[in-house]
ZAMARGU-4260 file (C-alpha; in steps of 0.2 Angstrom, whole numbers, plus 5000, padded with zeros to 4 digits):
<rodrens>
0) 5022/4721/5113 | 5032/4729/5129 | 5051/4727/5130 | 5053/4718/5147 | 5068/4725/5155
5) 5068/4713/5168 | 5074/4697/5169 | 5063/4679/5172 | 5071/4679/5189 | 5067/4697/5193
10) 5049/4696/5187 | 5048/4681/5198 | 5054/4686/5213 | 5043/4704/5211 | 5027/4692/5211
15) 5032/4679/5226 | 5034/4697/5237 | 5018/4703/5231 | 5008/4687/5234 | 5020/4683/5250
20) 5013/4703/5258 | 4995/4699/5248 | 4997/4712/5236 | 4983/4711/5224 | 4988/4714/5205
25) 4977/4728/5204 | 4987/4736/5219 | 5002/4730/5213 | 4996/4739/5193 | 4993/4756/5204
30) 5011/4754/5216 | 5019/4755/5200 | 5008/4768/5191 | 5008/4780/5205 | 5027/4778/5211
35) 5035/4777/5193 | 5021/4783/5181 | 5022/4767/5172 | 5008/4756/5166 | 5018/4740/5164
40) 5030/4729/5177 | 5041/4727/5160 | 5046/4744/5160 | 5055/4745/5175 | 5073/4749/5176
45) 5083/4739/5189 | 5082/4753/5201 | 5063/4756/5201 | 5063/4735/5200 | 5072/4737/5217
50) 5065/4750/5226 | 5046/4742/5220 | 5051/4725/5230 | 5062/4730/5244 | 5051/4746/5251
55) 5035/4746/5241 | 5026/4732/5241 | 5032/4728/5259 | 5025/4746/5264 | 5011/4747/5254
60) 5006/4729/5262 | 5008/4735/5282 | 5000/4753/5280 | 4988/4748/5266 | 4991/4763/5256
65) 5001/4769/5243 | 5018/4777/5247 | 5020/4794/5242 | 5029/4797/5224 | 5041/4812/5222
70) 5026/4823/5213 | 5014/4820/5228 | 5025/4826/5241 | 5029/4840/5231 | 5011/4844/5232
75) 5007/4842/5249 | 5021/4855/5251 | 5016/4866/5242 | 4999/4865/5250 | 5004/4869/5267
80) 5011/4885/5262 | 4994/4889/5256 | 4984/4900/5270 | 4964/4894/5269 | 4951/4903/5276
85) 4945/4897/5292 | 4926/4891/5284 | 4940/4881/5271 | 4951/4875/5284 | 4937/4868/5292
90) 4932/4858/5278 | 4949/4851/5276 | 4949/4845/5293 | 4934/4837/5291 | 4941/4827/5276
95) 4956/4824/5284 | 4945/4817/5299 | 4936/4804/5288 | 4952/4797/5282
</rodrens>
């Protein structure tokens, strides 16, 4: 069984945001996955506990898409450094297109 780290309070503030924003708990499995690399709400530290209800799930809820985690914006830098054919770029445009 997981250690929760969180307190009965926390957990239940964590969940009235998510159902007040409409966060599914498949979305709200993949916030956490994605931004902290966790697979459980129990593991979070109080930080990750704060920054998951305060910018997270009220983001994640008004853009509908994940926020950026530290590795993914990392990537995306070091991407644009990366000079691409013009036949490549074209195709990345296009993806970028029908997104």
């Amino acid at each position: 069984m997981v250690p929760d780290n969180l307190t009965q309070k926390q957990r239940q503030r964590m969940y009235a945001i998510k159902n007040q924003y409409g966060v599914t708990d498949e979305e709200m499995k993949l916030i956490i996955k994605d931004n902290f690399g966790l697979e459980s709400s129990k593991l979070l530290d109080p930080e990750q506990y704060e920054s998951l209800c305060d910018k997270l799930i009220p983001a994640f809820a008004i853009i509908g898409v994940m926020m950026p985690s530290e590795a993914q914006i990392e990537a995306e830098k070091v991407s644009q450094s990366i000079e691409y054919s013009d036949a490549e770029q074209a195709i990345i445009d296009a993806d970028l297109d029908r997104l």
